[in-house]
N, CA, C and O atoms as CSV, one atom per row, in Angstrom:
chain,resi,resn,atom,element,x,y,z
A,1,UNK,N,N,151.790,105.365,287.658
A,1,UNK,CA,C,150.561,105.980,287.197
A,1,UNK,C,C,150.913,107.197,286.357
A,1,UNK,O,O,151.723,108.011,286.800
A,2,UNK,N,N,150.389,107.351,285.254
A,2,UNK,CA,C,150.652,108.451,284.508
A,2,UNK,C,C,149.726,109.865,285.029
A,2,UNK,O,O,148.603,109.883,285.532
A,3,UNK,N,N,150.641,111.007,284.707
A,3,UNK,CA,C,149.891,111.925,285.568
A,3,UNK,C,C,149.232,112.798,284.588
A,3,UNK,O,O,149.109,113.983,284.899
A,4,UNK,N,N,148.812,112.414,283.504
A,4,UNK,CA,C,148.443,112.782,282.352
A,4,UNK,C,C,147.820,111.946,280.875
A,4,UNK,O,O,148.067,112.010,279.671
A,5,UNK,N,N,146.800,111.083,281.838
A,5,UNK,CA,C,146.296,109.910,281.093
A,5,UNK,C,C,145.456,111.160,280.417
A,5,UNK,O,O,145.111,112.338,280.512
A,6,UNK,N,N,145.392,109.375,279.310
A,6,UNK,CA,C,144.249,109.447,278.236
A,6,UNK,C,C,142.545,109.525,278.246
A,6,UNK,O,O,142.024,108.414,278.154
A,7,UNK,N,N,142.007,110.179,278.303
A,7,UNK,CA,C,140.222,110.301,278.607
A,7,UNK,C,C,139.262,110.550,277.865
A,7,UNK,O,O,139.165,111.492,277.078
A,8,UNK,N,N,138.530,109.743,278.074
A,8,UNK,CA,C,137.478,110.492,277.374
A,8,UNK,C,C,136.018,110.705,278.076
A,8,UNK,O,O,136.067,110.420,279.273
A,9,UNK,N,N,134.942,111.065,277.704
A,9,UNK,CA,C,133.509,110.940,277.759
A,9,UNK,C,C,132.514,110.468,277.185
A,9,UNK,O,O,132.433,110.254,275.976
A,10,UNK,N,N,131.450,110.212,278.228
A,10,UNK,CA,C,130.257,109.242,277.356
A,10,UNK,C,C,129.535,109.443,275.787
A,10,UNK,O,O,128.764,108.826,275.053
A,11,UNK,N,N,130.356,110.784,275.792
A,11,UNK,CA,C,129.561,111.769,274.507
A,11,UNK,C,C,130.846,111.610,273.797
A,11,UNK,O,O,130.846,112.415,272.866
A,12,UNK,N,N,131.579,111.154,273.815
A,12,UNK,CA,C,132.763,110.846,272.928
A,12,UNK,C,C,132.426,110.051,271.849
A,12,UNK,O,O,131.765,109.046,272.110
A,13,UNK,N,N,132.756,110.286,270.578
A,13,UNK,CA,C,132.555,109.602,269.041
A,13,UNK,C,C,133.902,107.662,269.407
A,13,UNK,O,O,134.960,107.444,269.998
A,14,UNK,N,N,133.087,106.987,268.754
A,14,UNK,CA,C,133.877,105.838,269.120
A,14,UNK,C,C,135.277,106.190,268.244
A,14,UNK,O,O,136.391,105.999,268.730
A,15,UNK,N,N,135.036,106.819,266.669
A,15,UNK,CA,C,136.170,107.079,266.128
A,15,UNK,C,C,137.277,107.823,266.855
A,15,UNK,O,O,138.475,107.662,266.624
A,16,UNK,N,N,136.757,108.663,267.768
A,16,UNK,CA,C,137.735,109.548,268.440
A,16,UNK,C,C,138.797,108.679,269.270
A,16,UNK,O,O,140.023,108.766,269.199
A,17,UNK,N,N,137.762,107.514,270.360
A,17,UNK,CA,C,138.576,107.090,270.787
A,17,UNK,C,C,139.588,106.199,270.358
A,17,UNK,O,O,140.638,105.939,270.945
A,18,UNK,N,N,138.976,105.542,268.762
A,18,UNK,CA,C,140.102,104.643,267.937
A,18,UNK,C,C,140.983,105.317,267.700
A,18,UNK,O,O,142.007,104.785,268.127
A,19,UNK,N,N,141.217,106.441,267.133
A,19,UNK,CA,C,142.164,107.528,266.964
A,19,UNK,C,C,143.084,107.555,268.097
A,19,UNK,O,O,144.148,106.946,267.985
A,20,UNK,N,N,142.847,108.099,269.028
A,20,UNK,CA,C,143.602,108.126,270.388
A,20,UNK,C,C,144.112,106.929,270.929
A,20,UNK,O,O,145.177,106.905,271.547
A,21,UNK,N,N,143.176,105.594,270.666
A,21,UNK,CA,C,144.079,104.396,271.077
A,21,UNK,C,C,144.885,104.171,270.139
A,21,UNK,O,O,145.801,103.585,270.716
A,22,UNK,N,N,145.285,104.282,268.559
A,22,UNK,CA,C,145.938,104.131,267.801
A,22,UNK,C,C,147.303,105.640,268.184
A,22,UNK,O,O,148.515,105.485,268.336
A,23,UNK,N,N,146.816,106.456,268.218
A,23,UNK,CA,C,147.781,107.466,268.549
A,23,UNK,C,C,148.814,107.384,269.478
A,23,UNK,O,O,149.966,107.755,269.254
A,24,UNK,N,N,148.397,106.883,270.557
A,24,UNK,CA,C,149.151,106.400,271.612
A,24,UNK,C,C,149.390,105.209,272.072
A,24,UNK,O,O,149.931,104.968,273.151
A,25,UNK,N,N,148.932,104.280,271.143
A,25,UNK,CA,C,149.242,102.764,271.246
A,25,UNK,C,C,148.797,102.461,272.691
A,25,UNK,O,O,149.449,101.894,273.568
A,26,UNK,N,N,147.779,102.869,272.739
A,26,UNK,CA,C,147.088,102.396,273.777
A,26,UNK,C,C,146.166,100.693,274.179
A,26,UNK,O,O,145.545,100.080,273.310
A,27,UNK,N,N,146.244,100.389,275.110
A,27,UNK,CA,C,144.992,99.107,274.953
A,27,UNK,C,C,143.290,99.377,275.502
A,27,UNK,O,O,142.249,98.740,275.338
A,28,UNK,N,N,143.552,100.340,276.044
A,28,UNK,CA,C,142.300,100.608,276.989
A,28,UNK,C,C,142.300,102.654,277.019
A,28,UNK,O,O,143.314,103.310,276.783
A,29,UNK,N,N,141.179,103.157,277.297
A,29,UNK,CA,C,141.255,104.850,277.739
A,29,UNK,C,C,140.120,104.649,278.614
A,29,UNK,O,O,139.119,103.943,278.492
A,30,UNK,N,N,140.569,105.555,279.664
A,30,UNK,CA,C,139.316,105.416,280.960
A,30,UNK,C,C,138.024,106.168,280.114
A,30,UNK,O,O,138.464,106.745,279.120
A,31,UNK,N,N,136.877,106.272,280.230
A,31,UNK,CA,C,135.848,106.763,280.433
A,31,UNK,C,C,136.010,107.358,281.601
A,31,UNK,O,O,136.648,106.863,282.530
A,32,UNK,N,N,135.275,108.785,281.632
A,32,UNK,CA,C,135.012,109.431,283.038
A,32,UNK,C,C,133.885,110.482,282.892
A,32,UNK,O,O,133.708,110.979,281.780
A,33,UNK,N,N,133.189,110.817,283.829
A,33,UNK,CA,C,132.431,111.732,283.567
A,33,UNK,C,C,133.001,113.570,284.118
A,33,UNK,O,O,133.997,113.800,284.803
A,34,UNK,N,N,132.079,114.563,283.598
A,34,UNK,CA,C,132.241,115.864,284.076
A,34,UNK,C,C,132.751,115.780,285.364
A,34,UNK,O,O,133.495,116.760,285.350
A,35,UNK,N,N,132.874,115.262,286.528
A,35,UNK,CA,C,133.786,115.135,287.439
A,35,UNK,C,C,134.925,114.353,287.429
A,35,UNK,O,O,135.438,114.183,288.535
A,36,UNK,N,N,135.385,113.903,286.612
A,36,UNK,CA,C,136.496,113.205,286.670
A,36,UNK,C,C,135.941,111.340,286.901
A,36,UNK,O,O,136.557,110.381,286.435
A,37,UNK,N,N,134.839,111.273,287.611
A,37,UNK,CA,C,134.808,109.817,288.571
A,37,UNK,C,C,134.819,108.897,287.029
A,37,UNK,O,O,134.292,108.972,285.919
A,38,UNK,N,N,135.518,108.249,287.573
A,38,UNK,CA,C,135.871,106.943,286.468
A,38,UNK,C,C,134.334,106.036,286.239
A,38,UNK,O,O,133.888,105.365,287.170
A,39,UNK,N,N,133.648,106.114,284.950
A,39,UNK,CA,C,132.426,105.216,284.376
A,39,UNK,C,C,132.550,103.926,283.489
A,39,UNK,O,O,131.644,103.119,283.283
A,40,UNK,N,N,133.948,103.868,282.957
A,40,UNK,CA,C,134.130,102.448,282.593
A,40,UNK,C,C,135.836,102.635,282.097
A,40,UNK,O,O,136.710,103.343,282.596
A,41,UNK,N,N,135.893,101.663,280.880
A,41,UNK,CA,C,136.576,101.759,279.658
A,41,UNK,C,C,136.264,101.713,278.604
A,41,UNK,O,O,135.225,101.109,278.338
A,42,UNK,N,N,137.000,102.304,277.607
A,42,UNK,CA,C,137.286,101.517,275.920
A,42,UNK,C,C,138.335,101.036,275.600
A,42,UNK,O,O,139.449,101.558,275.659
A,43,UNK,N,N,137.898,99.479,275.053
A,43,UNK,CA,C,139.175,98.826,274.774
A,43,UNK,C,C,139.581,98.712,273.437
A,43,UNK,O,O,138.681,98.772,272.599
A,44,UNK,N,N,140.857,98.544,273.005
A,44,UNK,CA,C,140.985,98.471,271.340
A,44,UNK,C,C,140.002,97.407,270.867
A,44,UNK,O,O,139.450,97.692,269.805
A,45,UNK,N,N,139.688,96.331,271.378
A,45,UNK,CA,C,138.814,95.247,271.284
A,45,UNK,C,C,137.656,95.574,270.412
A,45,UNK,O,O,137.238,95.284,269.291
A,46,UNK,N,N,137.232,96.522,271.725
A,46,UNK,CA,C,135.716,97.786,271.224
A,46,UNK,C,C,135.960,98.741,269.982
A,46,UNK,O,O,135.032,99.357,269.460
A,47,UNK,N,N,137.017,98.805,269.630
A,47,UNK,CA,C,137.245,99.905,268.201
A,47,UNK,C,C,137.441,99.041,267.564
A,47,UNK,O,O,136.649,99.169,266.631
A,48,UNK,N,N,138.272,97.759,267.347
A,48,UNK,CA,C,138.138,97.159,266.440
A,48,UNK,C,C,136.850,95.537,266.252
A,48,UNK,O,O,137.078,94.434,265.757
A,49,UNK,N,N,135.692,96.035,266.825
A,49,UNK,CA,C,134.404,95.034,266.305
A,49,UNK,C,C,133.667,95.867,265.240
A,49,UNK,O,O,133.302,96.991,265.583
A,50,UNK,N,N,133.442,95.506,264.159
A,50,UNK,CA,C,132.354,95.434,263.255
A,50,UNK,C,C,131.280,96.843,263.800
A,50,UNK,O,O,130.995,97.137,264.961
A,51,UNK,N,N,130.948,97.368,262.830
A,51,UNK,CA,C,130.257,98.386,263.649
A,51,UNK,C,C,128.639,97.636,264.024
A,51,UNK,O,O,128.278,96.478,263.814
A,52,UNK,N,N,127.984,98.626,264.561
A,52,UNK,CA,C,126.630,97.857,264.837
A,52,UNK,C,C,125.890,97.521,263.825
A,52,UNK,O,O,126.060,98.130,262.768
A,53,UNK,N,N,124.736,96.307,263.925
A,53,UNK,CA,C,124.730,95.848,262.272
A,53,UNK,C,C,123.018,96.406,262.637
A,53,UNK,O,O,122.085,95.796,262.114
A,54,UNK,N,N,122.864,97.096,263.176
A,54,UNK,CA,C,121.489,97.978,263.115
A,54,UNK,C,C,121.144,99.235,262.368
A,54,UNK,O,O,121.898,100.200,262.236
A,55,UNK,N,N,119.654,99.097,261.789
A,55,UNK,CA,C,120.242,100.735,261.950
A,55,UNK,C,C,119.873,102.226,263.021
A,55,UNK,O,O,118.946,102.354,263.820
A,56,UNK,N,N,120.666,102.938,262.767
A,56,UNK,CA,C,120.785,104.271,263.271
A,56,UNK,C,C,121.390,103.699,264.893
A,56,UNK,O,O,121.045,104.285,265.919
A,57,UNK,N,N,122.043,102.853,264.910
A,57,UNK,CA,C,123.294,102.461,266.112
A,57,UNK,C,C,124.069,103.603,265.974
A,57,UNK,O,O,124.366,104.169,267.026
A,58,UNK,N,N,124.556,104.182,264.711
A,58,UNK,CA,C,125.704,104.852,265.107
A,58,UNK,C,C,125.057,105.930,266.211
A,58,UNK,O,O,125.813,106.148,267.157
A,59,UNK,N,N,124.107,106.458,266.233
A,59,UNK,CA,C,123.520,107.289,266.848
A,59,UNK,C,C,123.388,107.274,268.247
A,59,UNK,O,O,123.006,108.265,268.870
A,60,UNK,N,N,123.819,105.703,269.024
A,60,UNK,CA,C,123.955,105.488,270.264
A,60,UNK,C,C,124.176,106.026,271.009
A,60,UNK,O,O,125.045,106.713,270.472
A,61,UNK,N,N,124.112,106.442,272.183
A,61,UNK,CA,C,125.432,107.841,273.523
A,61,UNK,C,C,126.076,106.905,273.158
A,61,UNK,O,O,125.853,105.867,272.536
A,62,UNK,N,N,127.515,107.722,273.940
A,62,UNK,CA,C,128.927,106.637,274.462
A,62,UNK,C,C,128.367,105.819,275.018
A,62,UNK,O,O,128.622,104.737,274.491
A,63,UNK,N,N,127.657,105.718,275.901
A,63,UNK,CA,C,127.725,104.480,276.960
A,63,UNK,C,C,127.203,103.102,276.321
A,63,UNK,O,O,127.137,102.085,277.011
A,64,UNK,N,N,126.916,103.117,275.262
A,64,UNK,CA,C,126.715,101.763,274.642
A,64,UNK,C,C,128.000,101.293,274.598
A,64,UNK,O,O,128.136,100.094,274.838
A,65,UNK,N,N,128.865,101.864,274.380
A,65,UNK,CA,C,129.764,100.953,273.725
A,65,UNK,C,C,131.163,101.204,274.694
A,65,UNK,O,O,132.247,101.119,274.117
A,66,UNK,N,N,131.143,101.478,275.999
A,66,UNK,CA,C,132.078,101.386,276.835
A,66,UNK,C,C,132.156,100.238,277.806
A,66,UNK,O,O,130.990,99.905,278.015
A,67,UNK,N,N,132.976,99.471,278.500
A,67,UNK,CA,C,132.691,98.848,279.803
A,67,UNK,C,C,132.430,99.579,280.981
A,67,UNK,O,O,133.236,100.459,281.283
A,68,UNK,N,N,131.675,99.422,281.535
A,68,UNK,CA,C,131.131,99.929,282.737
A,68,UNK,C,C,132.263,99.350,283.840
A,68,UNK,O,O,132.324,98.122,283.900
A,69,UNK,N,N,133.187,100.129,284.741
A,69,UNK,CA,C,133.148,99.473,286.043
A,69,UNK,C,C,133.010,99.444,287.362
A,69,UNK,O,O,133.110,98.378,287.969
């Protein structure tokens, strides 16, 4: 277990987390909230789909576009 993972939050920009999974060659970064408790993932999967073909999606919270687990 790394004692110094990668994180983010629901209010996190999806670019941020593509950045960071590309930065660290990552496949996945936990989601967590202001306490730490784990609320899903993002997977490279999720940074690399098509953005939303709606409009004003980009405007979503994080939690659209994380896995919940």
């Amino acid at each position: 277990m790394d004692s110094n993972p990668i994180l983010v939050t629901p209010d996190a920009d999806l670019i941020d987390a593509a950045v960071l999974i590309a930065d660290y060659n990552l496949h996945t970064i936990s989601v967590v909230d202001d306490e730490g408790q784990a609320l899903g993932v993002v997977t490279v999967d999720a940074v690399l789909r098509p953005p939303f073909p709606t409009t004003g999606a980009s405007e979503r919270p994080g939690h659209a576009w994380f896995a919940k687990t």
